[in-house]
C-alpha positions, 0 to 999 in steps of 0.5 A: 500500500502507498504513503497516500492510500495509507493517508487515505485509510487513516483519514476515513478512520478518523472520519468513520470511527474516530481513530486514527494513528499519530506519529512523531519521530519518537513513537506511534500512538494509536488513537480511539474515542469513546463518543456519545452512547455505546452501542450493544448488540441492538442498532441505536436510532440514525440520529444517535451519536455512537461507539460501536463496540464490533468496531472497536474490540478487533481494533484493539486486536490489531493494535495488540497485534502491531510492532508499529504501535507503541500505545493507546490514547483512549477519548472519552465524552459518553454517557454511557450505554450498553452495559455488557459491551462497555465492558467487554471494550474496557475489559480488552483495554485493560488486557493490552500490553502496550501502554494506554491513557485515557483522558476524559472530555465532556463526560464519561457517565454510567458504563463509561466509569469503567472505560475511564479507569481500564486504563495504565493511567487516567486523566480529566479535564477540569469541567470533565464529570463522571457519574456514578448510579446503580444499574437499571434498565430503562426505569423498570421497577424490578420486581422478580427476585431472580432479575433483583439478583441479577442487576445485583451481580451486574452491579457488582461486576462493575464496582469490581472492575473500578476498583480493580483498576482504579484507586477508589474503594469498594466502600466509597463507590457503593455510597457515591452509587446509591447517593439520593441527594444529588441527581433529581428523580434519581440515584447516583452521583456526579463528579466533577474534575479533581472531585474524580481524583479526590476519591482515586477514581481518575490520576490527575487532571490534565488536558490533551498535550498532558495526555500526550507527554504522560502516554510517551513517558509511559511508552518510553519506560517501557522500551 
C-alpha cells in the first residue's frame, strides 16, 4: 500500500470511527474515542451519536497485534450505554500490553466509569464529570427476585472492575452509587474534575498535550 492510500485509510478512520494513528519521530500512538452512547448488540436510532463496540474490540486486536504501535490514547465524552459491551471494550483495554491513557472530555457517565479507569493511567479535564448510579434498565421497577439478583451481580461486576483498576474503594463507590441527594428523580452521583481524583477514581487532571507527554513517558519506560 502507498504513503497516500495509507493517508487515505487513516483519514476515513478518523472520519468513520474516530481513530486514527499519530506519529512523531519518537513513537506511534494509536488513537480511539469513546463518543456519545455505546452501542450493544441492538442498532441505536440514525440520529444517535455512537461507539460501536464490533468496531472497536478487533481494533484493539490489531493494535495488540502491531510492532508499529507503541500505545493507546483512549477519548472519552459518553454517557454511557450498553452495559455488557462497555465492558467487554474496557475489559480488552485493560488486557493490552502496550501502554494506554485515557483522558476524559465532556463526560464519561454510567458504563463509561469503567472505560475511564481500564486504563495504565487516567486523566480529566477540569469541567470533565463522571457519574456514578446503580444499574437499571430503562426505569423498570424490578420486581422478580431472580432479575433483583441479577442487576445485583451486574452491579457488582462493575464496582469490581473500578476498583480493580482504579484507586477508589469498594466502600466509597457503593455510597457515591446509591447517593439520593444529588441527581433529581434519581440515584447516583456526579463528579466533577479533581472531585474524580479526590476519591482515586481518575490520576490527575490534565488536558490533551498532558495526555500526550504522560502516554510517551509511559511508552518510553517501557522500551
Amino acid at each position: 500500500m502507498s504513503e497516500n492510500e495509507n493517508k487515505n485509510e487513516e483519514q476515513d478512520d478518523i472520519k468513520e470511527y474516530g481513530q486514527g494513528v499519530l506519529k512523531d519521530d519518537e513513537v506511534t500512538i494509536y488513537l480511539i474515542s469513546i463518543i456519545g452512547e455505546i452501542e450493544g448488540h441492538e442498532c441505536l436510532p440514525s440520529n444517535t451519536k455512537t461507539t460501536k463496540y464490533e468496531h472497536v474490540l478487533p481494533r484493539l486486536a490489531e493494535i495488540e497485534d502491531d510492532k508499529n504501535i507503541d500505545g493507546v490514547l483512549l477519548i472519552i465524552n459518553t454517557v454511557g450505554g450498553d452495559v455488557e459491551s462497555g465492558l467487554a471494550i474496557a475489559e480488552m483495554v485493560a488486557s493490552l500490553s502496550k501502554p494506554t491513557l485515557s483522558l476524559v472530555l465532556g463526560g464519561s457517565h454510567s458504563i463509561g466509569v469503567p472505560l475511564a479507569v481500564c486504563t495504565d493511567y487516567s486523566m480529566i479535564v477540569p469541567s470533565g464529570t463522571m457519574v456514578i448510579h446503580p444499574v437499571r434498565m430503562s426505569g423498570t421497577v424490578i420486581g422478580a427476585p431472580a432479575t433483583y439478583d441479577y442487576f445485583k451481580r451486574m452491579q457488582d461486576r462493575i464496582i469490581s472492575f473500578i476498583v480493580n483498576h482504579s484507586n477508589a474503594t469498594y466502600e466509597k463507590l457503593e455510597e457515591l452509587m446509591m447517593n439520593t441527594q444529588m441527581l433529581t428523580k434519581d440515584v447516583g452521583t456526579i463528579l466533577v474534575g479533581k472531585e474524580a481524583v479526590e476519591i482515586g477514581l481518575i490520576n490527575e487532571i490534565g488536558g490533551i498535550s498532558d495526555a500526550f507527554k504522560k502516554l510517551k513517558n509511559l511508552i518510553k519506560d517501557t522500551k
